[in-house]
Steps between C-alpha positions, in 0.01 A plus 500: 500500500716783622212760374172339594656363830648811602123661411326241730706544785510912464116458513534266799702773686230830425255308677749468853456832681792470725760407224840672579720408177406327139913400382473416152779313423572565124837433301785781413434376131151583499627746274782375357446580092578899666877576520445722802273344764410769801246435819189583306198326333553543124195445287460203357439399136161311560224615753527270805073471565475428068748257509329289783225536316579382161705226631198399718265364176836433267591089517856429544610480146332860455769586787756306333464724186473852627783462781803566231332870440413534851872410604717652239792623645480368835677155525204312662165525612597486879675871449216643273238366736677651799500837367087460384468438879681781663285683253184337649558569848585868434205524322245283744676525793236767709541533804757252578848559637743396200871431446679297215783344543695435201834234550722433209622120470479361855723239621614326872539722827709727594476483905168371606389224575898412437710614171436275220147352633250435229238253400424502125776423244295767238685763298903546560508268779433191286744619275755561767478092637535394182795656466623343812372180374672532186185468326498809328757556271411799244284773591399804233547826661733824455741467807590869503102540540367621809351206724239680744456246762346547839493301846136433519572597875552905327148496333320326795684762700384791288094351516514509888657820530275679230170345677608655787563823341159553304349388850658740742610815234304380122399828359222330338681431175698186347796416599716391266871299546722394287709205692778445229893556509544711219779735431603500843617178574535324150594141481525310115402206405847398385583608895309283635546180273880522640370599866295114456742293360730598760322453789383147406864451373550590869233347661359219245203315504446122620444257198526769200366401176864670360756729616392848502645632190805717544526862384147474322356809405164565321525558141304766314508309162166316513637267219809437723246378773296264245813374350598379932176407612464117316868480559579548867091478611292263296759191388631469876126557598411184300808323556406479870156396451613221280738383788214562778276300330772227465518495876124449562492877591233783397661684227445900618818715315299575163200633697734654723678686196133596388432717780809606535490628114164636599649723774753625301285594244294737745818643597651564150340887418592602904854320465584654130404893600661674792 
């Protein structure tokens, strides 16, 4: 999706003759199996046009099967497939006037609309309620890794001002951005677990499924996680269903657990490497 979509739209935009700005907005792990990631298109592992093709006559257990080799060391296929189509548009683009914006881990506002404002509970904001809920009680992760987290205000900042910029002053080549935090303003993961529990300790939530837990940290020991998870997640999970369904109610905190152990499990390679 994020190759052959990206493909139809590019081909959309060659045939507009007035277009100003194309932003491509990409992910700063697009290239995240490199230790050193710098505002450039590196080449990728698979040719972007050969891979549409093959995937175009393979069924989806064909797909199923090759995507381990295709992947390797990139921890999903949203990261490899973001760096296949940065690789596209460099390579199709023409003509058009191109930018890619790439934000690390994006989470609520900074300043506009308001600070705080979002509308999805995806990625670390799901994970940050249920810690106010008291829902989530063990998390793996290395708290002295670094968390790069963004206001999605930053990146949305970043497209605006870099579609002006190709408009008014492009040079005819890509512009690329990297919207991350980085070395110069690092926050850990172990930072902000504390930063959360305090704040809701503060300023709790109405009707919480628990009290946040106090001075919880994440814990790099994955076995340390497993041992936690039926314990403090899954027995309370089911004990509330039980008593739900005892009261004529629609048992929900199992399938709530579910996604939430979905979540965390797209998190876990971002929150265990700094």
């Amino acid at each position: 999706m994020n190759v052959l979509a990206t493909q139809r739209l590019l081909g959309l935009c060659q045939k507009m003759t007035s277009l100003e700005a194309f932003i491509h907005v990409s992910t700063a792990y697009a290239y995240c199996n490199r230790q050193f990631i710098e505002e450039i298109v590196y080449p990728p592992r698979v040719h972007p046009q050969k891979l549409l093709d093959c995937i175009e006559w393979m069924d989806d257990d064909m797909v199923s099967t090759i995507t381990p080799d295709l992947v390797r060391d990139h921890p999903n296929t949203y990261t490899f497939s973001k760096g296949i189509a940065e690789n596209l548009l460099l390579e199709q683009r023409g003509h058009v006037p191109l930018a890619i914006v790439r934000p690390s881990i994006v989470t609520a506002t900074w300043r506009e609309p308001l600070p705080g404002w979002v509308d999805n509970f995806y990625g670390p904001t799901g994970i940050f309620l249920a810690i106010g809920k008291g829902i989530l009680r063990t998390m793996h992760g290395d708290p002295e890794a670094k968390a790069d987290i963004v206001p999605v205000d930053v990146p949305i900042n970043l497209m605006i001002a870099a579609a002006w910029y190709i408009s008014v002053k492009g040079s005819g080549e890509t512009q690329i951005y990297n919207c991350t935090t980085g070395n110069m303003n690092p926050y850990y993961w172990g930072q902000i677990a504390t930063k959360v529990i305090d704040f809701y300790t503060e300023n709790p939530l109405e009707q919480p499924f628990r009290i946040p837990l106090q001075g919880g940290n994440p814990t790099v020991h994955r076995w340390w996680h497993d041992l936690w998870v039926p314990i403090t997640h899954l027995i309370p999970a089911y004990i509330s269903d039980i008593l739900l369904r005892a009261m004529g109610k629609k048992p929900r905190m199992v399938r709530l657990y579910d996604k939430l152990h979905k979540s965390l499990d797209s998190l876990d390679w971002f929150t265990c490497r700094g």
